[in-house]
N, C-alpha and C positions, 0 to 999 in steps of 0.2 A: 528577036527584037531587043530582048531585054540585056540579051549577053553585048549585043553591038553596043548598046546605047552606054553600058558601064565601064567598059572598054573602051570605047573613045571619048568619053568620060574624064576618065581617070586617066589617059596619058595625056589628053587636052592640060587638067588643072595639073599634074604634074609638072609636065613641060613648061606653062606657066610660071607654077611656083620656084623650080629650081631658079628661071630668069631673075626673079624676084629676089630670090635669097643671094645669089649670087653679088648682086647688085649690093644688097646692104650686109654681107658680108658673114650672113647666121650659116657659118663653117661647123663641120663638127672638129672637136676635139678628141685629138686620139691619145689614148692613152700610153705612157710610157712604158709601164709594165707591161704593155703588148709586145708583142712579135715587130723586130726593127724593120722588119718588112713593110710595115703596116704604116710607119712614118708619112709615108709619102703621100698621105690620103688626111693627111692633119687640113684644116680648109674647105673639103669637100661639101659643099651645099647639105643639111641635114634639116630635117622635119620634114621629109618627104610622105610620111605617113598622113600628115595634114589633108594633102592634096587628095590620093586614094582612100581615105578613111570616109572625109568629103563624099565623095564621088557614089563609096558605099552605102553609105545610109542616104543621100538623096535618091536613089534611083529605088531602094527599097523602099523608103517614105512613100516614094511617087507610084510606084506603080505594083508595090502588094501592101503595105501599111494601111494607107487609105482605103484601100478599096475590101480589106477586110480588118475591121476598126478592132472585133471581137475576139483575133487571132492575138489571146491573150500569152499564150507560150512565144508566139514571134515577137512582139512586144516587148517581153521581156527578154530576150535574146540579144536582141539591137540595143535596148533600153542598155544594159548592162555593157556592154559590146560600147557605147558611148561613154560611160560611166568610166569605162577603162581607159577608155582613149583620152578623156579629161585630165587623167590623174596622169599619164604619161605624157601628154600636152606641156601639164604644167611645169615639167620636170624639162623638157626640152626647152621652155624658154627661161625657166632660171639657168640653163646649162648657156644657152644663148647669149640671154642677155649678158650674163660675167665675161665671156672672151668678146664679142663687142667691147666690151666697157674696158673690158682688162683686168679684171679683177680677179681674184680665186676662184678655181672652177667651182660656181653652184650645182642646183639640182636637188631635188630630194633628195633629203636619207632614207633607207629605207625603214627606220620608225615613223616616218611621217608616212611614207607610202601605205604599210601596211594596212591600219586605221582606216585610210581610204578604200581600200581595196576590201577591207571587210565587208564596210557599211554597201560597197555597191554588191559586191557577192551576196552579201546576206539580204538584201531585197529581192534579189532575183532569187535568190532560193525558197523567198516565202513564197512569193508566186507560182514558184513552177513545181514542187514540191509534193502536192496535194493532186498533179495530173502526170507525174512522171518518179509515182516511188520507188524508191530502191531495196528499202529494208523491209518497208511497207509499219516502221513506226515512224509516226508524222517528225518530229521534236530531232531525230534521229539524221530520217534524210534532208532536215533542214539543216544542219551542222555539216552533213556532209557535202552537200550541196553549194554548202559556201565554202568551203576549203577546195572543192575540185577545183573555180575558176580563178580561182587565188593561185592555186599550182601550175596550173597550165598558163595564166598569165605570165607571171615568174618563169617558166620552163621558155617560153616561146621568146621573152625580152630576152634570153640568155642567148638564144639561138641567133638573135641578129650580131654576126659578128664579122660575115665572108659576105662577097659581092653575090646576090642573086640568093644567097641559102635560104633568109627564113622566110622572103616570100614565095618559095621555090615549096620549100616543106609546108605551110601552109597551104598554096594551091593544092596539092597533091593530097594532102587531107580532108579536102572540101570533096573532092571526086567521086568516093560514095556514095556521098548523102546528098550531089547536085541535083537528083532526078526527083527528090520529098523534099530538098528546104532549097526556096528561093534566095537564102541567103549565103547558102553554101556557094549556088550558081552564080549570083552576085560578086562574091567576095574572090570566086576564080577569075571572072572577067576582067573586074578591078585591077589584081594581083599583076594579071599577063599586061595590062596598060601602063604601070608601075614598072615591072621590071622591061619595059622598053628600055629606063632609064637607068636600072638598075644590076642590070649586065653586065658583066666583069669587061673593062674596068668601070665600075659605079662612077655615074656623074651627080646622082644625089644618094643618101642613105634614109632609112626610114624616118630615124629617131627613136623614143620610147615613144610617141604619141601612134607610133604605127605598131608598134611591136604586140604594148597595151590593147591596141585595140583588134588585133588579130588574136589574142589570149584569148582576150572576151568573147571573138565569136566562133572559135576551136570550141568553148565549152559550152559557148551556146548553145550554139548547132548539132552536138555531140549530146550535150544532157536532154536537150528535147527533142530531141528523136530515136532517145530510147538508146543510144549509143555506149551511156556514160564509161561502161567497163572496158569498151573499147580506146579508150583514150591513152592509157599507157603503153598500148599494142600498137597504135597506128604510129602514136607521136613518139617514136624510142628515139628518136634523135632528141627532140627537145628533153625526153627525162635525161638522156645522159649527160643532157649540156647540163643541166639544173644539177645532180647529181654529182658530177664530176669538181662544182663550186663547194658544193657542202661537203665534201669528202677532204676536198684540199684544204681547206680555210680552217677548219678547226685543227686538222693533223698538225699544220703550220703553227697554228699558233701552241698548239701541246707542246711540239719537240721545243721548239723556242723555250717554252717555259720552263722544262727541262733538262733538254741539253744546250738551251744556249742560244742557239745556233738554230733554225727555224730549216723543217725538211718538209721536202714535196714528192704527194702521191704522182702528181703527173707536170711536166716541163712547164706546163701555162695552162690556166684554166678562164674561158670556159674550153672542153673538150678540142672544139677543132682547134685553138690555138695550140694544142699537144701536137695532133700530127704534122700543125706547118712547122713546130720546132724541130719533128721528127727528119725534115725534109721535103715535107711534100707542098707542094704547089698550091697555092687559096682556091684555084680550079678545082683542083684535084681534088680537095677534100671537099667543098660542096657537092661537084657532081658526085662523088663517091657518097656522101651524105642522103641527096636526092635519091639515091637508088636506092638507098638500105630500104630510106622513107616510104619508096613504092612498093617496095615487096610487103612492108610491115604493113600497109595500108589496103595491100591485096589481101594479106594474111587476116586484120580486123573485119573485113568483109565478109571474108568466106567462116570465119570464126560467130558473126554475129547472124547472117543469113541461111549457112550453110551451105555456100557457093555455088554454082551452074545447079541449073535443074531440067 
């Protein structure tokens, strides 16, 4: 019941909102330094995350939230999980509102983001902290705690780049942990509602207010249920995307400094913009991506359970 109800749900308010955005014109903006491929998707209806983010924590509110008030670790889960989704909200309508209006593309920077992103991490780390230690010193796994959801936030924003990938990589991460966390099962229903619309060729894109808020509940759902070490094992697509930006941005700016002339580790980053420069298809490299995603996520599985029995 619960998987239907988030599922038509979430492509109800999706379908919805795309109508809406379309009408007043909140297009995403693509960026030039992308892949010229990518052009053609300048306009495309964006904060689609709005809708499915929605969609996720009211059916959680409704039908496990309430009815266990106590489930202090889901609580903070979602709590944070929203907290994300705020900060990347906000960032989609200053991105909005400027090409409406016409003006320079806004949005957070990211110093303004970070700040944010601490203070919601580090709540959720005080809470969960003392029922899910890592190091087993308190002071310790509360630092760490907040740095995971801040990575894997970051990691997963970076991933929304191809039509269908990072809610694609996301579901498939939830798939573990559907049968212990309601919110895992939740957040797949949603996802498959969403990517009705979000199937190559995409007729809306998430935004960061989606991206944000699938961060938040990757490490929710991952840190409180015991998962934590599994997160760079399941999610290697999203470190390589996060990775693949830190690796090139400083190199860039080194050689520049030095020789001048600014050199790159990879054609375009983040990552999958490397192999469509490679040649390969936006197809291609999501489902190629997807797959890695399932194996690595079979792999976290049988690595954290110790697989069939």
């Amino acid at each position: 019941m619960i998987v239907v109800v988030a599922a038509l749900l979430s492509w109800f308010l999706v379908g919805a909102f795309m109508s809406v955005a379309k009408r007043r014109g909140w297009g995403q903006t693509v960026r030039r330094e992308g892949p010229t491929t990518h052009l053609v998707k300048d306009g495309t209806p964006t904060m689609g995350g709005v809708p499915f983010s929605a969609a996720i924590f009211i059916v959680w509110v409704a039908f496990i939230g309430l009815t266990n008030a106590s489930d202090s670790k889901g609580w903070a889960a979602v709590g944070m999980a929203f907290g994300m989704y705020l900060i990347g909200l906000a960032d989609d309508v200053l991105i909005v509102r400027s090409r409406v209006m016409g003006t320079p593309r806004g949005g957070l920077k990211a110093r303004e983001k970070f700040p944010l992103q601490l203070l919601v991490a580090g709540v959720f780390a005080w809470i969960v902290a003392p029922q899910v230690p890592v190091f087993g010193v308190l002071w310790l796994d509360i630092v760490f705690l907040t740095l995971v959801p801040i990575a894997a936030t970051n990691a997963i924003n970076f991933t929304d780049g191809l039509d269908g990938l990072c809610a694609g990589v996301v579901a498939i991460l939830m798939i573990p942990l559907a049968a212990s966390s309601p919110l895992a099962l939740i957040t797949i229903a949603a996802l498959c509602g969403y990517l009705w619309f979000n199937a190559p060729k995409a007729q809306i894109f998430m935004g960061d207010a989606g991206s944000h808020a699938l961060g938040g509940i990757v490490a929710g759902v991952y840190i409180t249920q015991g998962w934590t070490w599994m997160i760079p094992v399941a999610a290697i697509i999203p470190v390589m995307e996060v990775l693949s930006v830190f690796i090139q941005v400083p190199y860039f700016q080194y050689t520049k400094r030095v020789y001048g002339e600014g050199k790159r580790v990879f054609l375009k980053t983040p990552i999958h913009h490397h192999f469509e420069e490679l040649g390969w298809q936006e197809t291609k490299v999501a489902v190629r991506f997807l797959a890695i995603t399932g194996v690595a996520t079979a792999l976290a599985w049988v690595l954290q359970t110790g697989g069939p029995r």
